[in-house]
Structures are given as C-alpha cells and as structure tokens.
MARKEVO-877305 format. One line per field, with one value per residue (C-alpha): residue in one letter; x, y, z. Coordinates in Angstrom, 1 decimal, decimal comma, always signed. Layout:
<nodes>
resn <- [A; ...]
xx <- [X; ...]
yy <- [Y; ...]
zz <- [Z; ...]
</nodes>
This chain:
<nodes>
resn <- [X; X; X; X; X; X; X; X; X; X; X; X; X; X; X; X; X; X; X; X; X; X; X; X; X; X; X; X; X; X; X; X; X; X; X; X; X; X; X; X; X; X; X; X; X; X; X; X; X; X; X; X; X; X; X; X; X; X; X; X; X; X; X; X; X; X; X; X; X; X; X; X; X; X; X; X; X; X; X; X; X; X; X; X; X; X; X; X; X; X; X; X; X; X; X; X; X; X; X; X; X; X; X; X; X; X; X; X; X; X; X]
xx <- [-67,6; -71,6; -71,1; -69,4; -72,4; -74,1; -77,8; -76,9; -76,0; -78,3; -81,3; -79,9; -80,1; -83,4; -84,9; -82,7; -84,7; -88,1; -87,8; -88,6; -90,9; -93,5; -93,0; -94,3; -97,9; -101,2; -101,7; -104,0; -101,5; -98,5; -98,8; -100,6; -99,2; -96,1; -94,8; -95,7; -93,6; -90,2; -90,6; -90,6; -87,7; -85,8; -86,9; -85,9; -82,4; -81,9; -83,0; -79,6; -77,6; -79,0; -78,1; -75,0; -73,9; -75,0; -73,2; -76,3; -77,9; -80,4; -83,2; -82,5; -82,2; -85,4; -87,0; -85,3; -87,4; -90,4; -89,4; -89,3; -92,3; -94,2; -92,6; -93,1; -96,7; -97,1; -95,2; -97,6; -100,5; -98,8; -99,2; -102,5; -103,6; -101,6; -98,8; -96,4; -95,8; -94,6; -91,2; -91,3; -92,8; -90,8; -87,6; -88,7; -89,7; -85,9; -84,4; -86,3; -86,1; -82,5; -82,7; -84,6; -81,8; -79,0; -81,3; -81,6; -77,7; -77,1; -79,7; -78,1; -74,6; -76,1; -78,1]
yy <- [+178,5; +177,8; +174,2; +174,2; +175,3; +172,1; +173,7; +174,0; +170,7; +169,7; +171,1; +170,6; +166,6; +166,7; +168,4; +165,1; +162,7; +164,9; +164,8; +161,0; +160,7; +163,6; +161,4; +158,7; +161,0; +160,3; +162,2; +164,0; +165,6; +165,5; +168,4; +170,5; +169,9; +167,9; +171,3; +173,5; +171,2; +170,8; +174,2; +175,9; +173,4; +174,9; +178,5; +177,3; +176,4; +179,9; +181,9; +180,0; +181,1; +184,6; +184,7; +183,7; +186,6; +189,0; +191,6; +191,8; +188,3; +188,0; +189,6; +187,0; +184,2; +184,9; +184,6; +181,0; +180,3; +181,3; +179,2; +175,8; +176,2; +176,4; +172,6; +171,4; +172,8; +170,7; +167,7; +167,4; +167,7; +165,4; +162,9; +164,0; +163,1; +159,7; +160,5; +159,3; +156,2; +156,2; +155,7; +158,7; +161,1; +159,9; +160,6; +163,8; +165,2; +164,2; +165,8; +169,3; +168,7; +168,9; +171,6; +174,0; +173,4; +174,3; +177,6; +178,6; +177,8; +180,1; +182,4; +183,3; +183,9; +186,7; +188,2]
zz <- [+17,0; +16,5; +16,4; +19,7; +21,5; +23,1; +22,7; +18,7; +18,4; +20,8; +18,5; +15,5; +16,8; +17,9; +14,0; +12,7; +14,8; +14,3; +10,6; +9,8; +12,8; +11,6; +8,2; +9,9; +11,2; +9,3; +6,1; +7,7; +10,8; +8,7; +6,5; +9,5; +12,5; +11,4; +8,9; +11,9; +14,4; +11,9; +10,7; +14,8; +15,6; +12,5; +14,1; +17,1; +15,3; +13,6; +16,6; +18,2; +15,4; +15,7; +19,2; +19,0; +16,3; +18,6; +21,4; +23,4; +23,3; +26,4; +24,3; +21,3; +23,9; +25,3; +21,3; +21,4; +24,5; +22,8; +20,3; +22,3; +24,4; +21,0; +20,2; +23,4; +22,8; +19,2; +20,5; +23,3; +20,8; +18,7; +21,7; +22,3; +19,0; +19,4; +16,6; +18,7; +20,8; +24,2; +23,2; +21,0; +23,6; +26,3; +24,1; +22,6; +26,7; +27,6; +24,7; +25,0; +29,1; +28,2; +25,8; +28,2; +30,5; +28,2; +26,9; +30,2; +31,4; +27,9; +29,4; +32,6; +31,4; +29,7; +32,8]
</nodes>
C-alpha cells in the first residue's frame, strides 16, 4: 500500500541519489551540513509513512511539508557553498519541485 504512493517513492528516490552526492561534499560540509541534509530527507521519508497510517492525515501532512522546505533550505546552501554543480542543483530543484507538487496533491485530498 505505502509503496504505491508516488511521493514515497518519489522521496525515497531522491535520499538514493542524495546519499553518494553528500559523499562527494568536502570533509568539512559533509559531516555538518551533508548529515543534517540525508538525515531531514529520511524525516521527510518517515513523516510519509506516518501519514499514511493515519485516519486524520492533514495535520501529519502538513509536518511532511515542514519537512521539505528544510531540504530545500540545505540543498540551496549546499549550492551556495558550491557542493553541488549545476547539474546537481538543477536535478535536485526538479525532483523536490516535483515532490512539493505530489505533497500538496496528497495535501488537498485531505482538506
């Protein structure tokens, strides 16, 4: 049942590709600000799962969007501080444009 849910997948997708890339950050960003980012996506991930199990789900929903605007807040540092290339950011601002559109399709089904 989880698994069928495209913002599930869709996450889970995005930690696989966010995993080797914060590898890849200087020493110096990578056990800071690279933990802080895998560890929010995996939030991110769990809040899902949480929201799924429940009757009521537009409160836990709305945790899940907390959730994303703090990665979309440490990707965009993560750019700032040039730990991604172009490539990367462009691909990680399509992927979480696409996430916040599934949240928010989730969202109002629940409204």
């Amino acid at each position: 049942m989880l698994y069928d849910l495209k913002v599930f997948q869709k996450v889970q997708d995005f930690l696989l590709w966010i995993k080797p890339t914060v590898q890849r950050f200087a020493k110096v960003h990578k056990y800071s600000l690279g933990i802080q980012l895998e560890n929010e996506v995996i939030e991110l991930l769990k809040q899902i799962v949480r929201a799924n199990f429940k009757r009521d789900k537009k409160e836990t929903i709305e945790e899940c969007f907390i959730h994303y605007e703090i990665v979309k807040i440490l990707i965009r540092l993560s750019n700032d501080y040039k730990l991604l290339n172009i490539k990367q950011y462009k691909f990680a601002a399509k992927e979480l444009d696409e996430i916040g559109k599934l949240l928010g399709g989730w969202y109002k089904r629940f409204s």
